[in-house]
N, CA, C and O of each residue as an XYZ file, in Angstrom:
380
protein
N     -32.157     -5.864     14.829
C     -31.270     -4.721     14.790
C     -30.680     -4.579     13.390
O     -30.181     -5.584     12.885
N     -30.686     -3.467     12.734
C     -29.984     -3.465     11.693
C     -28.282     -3.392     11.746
O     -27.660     -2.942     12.708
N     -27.742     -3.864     10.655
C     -26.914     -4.227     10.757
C     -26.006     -3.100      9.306
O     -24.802     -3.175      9.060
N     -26.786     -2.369      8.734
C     -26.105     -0.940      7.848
C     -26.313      0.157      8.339
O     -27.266      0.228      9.115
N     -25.662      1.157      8.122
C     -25.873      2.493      8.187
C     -25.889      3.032      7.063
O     -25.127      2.645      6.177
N     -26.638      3.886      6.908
C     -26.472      4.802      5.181
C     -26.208      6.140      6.020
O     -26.738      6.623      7.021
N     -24.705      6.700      4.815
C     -23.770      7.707      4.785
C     -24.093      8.381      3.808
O     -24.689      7.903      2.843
N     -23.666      9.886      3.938
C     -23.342     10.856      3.272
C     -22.336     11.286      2.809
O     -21.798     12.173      3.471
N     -21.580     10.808      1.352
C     -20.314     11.419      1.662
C     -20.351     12.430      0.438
O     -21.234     12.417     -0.420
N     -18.793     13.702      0.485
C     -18.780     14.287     -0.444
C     -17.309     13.587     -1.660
O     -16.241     13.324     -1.108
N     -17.368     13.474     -2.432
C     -16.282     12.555     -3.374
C     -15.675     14.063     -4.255
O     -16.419     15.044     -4.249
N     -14.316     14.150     -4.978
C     -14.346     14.754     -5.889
C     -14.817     14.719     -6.858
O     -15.397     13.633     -6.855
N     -15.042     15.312     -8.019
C     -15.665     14.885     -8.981
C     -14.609     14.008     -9.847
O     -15.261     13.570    -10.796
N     -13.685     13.697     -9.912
C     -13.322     12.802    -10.375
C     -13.179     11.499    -10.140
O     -12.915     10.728    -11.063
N     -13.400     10.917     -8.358
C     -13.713     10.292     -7.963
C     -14.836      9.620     -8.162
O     -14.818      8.422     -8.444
N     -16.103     10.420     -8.020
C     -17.481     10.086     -8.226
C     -17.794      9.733     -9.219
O     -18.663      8.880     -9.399
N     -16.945     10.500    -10.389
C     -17.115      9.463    -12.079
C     -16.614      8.346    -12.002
O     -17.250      7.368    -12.396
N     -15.146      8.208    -11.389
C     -15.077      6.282    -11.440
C     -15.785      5.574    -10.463
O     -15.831      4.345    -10.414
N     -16.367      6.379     -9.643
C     -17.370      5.239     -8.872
C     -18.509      5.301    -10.075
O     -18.593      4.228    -10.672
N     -19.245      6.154    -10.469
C     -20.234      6.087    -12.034
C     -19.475      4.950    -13.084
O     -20.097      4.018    -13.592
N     -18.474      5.127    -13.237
C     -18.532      4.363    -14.043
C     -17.896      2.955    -14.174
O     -17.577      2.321    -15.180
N     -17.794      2.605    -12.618
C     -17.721      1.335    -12.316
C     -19.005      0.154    -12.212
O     -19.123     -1.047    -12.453
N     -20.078      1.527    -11.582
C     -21.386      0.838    -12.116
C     -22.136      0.783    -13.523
O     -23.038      0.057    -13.941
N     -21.538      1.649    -13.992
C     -22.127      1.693    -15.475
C     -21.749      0.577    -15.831
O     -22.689     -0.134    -16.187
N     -20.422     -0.053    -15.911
C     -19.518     -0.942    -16.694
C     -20.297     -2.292    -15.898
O     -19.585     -3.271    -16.120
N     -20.889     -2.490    -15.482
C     -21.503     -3.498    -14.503
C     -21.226     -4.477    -13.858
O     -21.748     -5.566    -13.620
N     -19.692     -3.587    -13.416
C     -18.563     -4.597    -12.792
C     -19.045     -4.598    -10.884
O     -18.837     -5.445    -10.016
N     -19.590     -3.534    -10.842
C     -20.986     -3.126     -9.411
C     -22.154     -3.121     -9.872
O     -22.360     -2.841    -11.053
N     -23.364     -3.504     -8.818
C     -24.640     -2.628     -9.070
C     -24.805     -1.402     -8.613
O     -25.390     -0.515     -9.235
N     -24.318     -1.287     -7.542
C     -24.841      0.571     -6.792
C     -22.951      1.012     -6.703
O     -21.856      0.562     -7.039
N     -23.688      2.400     -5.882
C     -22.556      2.815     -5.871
C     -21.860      2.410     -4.538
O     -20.638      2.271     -4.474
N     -22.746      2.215     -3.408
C     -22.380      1.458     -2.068
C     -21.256      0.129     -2.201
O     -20.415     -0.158     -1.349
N     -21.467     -0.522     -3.389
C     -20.758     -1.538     -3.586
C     -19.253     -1.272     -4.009
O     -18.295     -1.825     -3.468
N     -19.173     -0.407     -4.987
C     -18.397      0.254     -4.776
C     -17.024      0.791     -3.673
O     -15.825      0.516     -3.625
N     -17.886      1.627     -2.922
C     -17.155      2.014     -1.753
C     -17.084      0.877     -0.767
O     -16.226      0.884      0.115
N     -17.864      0.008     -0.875
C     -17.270     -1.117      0.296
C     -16.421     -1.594     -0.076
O     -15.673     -1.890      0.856
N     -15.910     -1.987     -1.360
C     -14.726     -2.653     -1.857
C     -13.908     -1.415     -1.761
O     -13.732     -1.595     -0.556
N     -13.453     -0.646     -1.918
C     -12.730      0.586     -1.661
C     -12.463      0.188     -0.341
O     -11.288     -0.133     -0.167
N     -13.146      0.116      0.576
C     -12.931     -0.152      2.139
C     -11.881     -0.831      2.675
O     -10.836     -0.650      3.300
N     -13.116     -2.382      1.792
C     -12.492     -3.500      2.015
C     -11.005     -3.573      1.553
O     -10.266     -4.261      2.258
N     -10.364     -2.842      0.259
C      -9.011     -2.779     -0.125
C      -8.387     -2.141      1.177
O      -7.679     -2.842      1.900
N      -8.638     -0.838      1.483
C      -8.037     -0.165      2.451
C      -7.384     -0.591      4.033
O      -6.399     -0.186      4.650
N      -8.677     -1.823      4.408
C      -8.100     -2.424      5.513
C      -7.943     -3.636      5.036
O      -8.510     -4.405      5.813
N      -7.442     -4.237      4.114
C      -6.369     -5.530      3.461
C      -5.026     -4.675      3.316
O      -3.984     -5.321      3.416
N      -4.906     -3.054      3.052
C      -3.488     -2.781      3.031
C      -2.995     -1.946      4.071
O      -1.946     -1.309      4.170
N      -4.393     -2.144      5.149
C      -3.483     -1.573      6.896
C      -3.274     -2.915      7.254
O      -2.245     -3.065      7.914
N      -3.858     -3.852      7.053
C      -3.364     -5.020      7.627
C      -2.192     -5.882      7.407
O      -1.530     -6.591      8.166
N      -2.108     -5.551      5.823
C      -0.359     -5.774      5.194
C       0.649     -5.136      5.978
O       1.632     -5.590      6.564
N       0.021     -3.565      5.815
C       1.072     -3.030      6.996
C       1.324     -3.037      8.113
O       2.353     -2.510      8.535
N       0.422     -3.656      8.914
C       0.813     -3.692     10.233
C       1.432     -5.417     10.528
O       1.824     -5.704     11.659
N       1.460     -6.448      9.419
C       2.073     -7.455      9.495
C       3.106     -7.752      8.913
O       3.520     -8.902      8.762
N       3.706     -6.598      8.469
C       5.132     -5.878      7.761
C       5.712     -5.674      8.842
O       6.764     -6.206      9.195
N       4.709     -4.446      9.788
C       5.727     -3.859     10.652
C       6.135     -4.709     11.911
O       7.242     -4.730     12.449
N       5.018     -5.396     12.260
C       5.260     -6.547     13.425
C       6.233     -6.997     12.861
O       7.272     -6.449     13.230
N       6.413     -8.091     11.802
C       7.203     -9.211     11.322
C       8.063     -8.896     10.856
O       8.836     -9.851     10.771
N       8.652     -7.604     10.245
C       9.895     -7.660      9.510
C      10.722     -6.384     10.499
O      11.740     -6.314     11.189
N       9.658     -5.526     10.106
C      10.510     -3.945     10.994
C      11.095     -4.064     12.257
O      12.295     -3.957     12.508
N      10.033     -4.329     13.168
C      10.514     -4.651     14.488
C      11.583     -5.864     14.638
O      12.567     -5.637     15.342
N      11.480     -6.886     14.144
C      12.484     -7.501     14.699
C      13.843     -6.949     13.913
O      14.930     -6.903     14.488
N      13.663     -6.552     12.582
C      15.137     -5.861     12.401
C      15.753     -5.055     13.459
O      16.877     -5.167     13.948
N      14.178     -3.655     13.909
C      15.139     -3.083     14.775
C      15.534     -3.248     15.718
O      16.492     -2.575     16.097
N      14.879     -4.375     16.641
C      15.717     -5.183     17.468
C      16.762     -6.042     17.331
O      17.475     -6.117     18.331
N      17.017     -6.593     16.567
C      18.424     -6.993     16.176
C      19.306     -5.860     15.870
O      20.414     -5.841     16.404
N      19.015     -5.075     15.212
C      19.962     -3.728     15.393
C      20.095     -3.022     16.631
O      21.050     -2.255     16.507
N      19.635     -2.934     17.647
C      19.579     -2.427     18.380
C      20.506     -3.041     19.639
O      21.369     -2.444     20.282
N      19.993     -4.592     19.799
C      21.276     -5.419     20.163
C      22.616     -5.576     20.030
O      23.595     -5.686     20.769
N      22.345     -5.553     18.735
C      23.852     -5.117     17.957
C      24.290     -4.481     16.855
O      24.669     -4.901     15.762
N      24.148     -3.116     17.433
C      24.591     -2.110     16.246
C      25.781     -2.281     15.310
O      25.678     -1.693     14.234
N      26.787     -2.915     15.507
C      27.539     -3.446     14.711
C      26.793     -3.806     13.367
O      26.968     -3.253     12.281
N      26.132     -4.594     13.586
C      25.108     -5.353     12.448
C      25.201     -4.278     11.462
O      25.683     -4.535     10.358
N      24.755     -2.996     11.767
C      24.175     -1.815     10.470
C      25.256     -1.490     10.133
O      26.371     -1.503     10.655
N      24.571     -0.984      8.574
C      25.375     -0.424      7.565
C      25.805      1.477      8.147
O      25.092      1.949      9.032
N      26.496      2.002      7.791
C      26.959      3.618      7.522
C      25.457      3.779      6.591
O      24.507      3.027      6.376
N      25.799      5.104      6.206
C      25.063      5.962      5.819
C      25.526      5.663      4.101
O      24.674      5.380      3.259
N      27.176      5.796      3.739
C      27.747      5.860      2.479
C      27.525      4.186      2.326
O      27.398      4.100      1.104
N      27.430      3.107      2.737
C      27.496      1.862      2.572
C      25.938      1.631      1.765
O      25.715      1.079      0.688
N      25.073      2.220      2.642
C      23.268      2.585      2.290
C      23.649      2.864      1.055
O      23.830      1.980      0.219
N      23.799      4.056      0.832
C      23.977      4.974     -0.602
C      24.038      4.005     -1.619
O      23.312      3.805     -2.592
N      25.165      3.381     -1.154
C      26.453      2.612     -2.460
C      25.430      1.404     -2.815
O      25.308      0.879     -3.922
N      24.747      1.093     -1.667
C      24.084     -0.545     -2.230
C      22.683      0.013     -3.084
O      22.122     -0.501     -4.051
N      22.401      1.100     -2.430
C      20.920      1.879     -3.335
C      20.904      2.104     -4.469
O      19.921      1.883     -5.176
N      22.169      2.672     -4.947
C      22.780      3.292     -6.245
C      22.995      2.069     -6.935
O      22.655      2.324     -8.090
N      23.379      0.841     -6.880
C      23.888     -0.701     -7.525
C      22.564     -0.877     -7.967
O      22.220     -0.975     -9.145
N      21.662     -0.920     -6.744
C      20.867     -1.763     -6.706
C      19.410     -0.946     -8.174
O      18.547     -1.576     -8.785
N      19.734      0.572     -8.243
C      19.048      1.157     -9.029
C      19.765      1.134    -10.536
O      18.937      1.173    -11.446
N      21.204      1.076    -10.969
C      21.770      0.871    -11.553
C      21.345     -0.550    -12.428
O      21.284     -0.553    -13.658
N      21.057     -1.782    -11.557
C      20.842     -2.924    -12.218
C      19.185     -2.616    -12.523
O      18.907     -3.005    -13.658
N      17.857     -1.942    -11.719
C      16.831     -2.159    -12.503
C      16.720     -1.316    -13.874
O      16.030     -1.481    -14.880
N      17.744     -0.274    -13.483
C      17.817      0.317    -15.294
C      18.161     -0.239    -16.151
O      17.646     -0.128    -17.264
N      19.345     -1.167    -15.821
C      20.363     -1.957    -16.796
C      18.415     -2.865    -17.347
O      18.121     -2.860    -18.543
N      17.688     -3.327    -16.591
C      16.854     -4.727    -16.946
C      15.642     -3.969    -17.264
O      14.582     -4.573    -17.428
N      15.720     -2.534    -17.377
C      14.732     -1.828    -18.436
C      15.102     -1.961    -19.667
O      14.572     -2.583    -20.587
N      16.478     -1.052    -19.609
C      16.840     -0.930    -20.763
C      16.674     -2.185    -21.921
O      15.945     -2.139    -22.913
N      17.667     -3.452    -21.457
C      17.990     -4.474    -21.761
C      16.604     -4.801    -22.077
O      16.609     -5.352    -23.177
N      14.858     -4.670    -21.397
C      13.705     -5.376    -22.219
C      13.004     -4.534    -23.564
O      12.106     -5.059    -24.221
């Protein structure tokens, strides 16, 4: 039984040049190789995300949900967002 399928796809053309010239650079041989690593990235970063959302999201929002006390206001959000953007400018600037 075979174990590939060969596809048809349509790419933009700006797409299709960096797949060209990923094989040119002979960092691929075809262009298939290419798009499987394209793939392969794509479900390494649904799988990040869905072991984000299991492991961190959900149990936050169950602990919030238990006890809403726990959460911040809306202006508390703001205030720590605004600090917190305040200091990566300060450690732009400052390099």
């Amino acid at each position: 039984m075979r174990t590939t399928q060969q596809f048809s796809v349509t790419l933009p053309n700006e797409m299709a040049d960096q797949v060209r010239a990923k094989v040119a650079s002979g960092e691929y041989a075809t262009d298939s190789e290419v798009i499987r690593d394209g793939l392969r990235a794509l479900q390494a970063r649904d799988k990040a995300l869905e072991h984000w959302l299991r492991n961190e999201v959900v149990p936050a929002y169950n602990t919030l949900k238990a006890d809403p006390s726990r959460g911040a206001g809306l202006a508390d959000a703001r205030a720590a967002l605004a600090e917190r953007h305040a200091a990566r400018l300060a450690k732009t600037d400052a390099a």
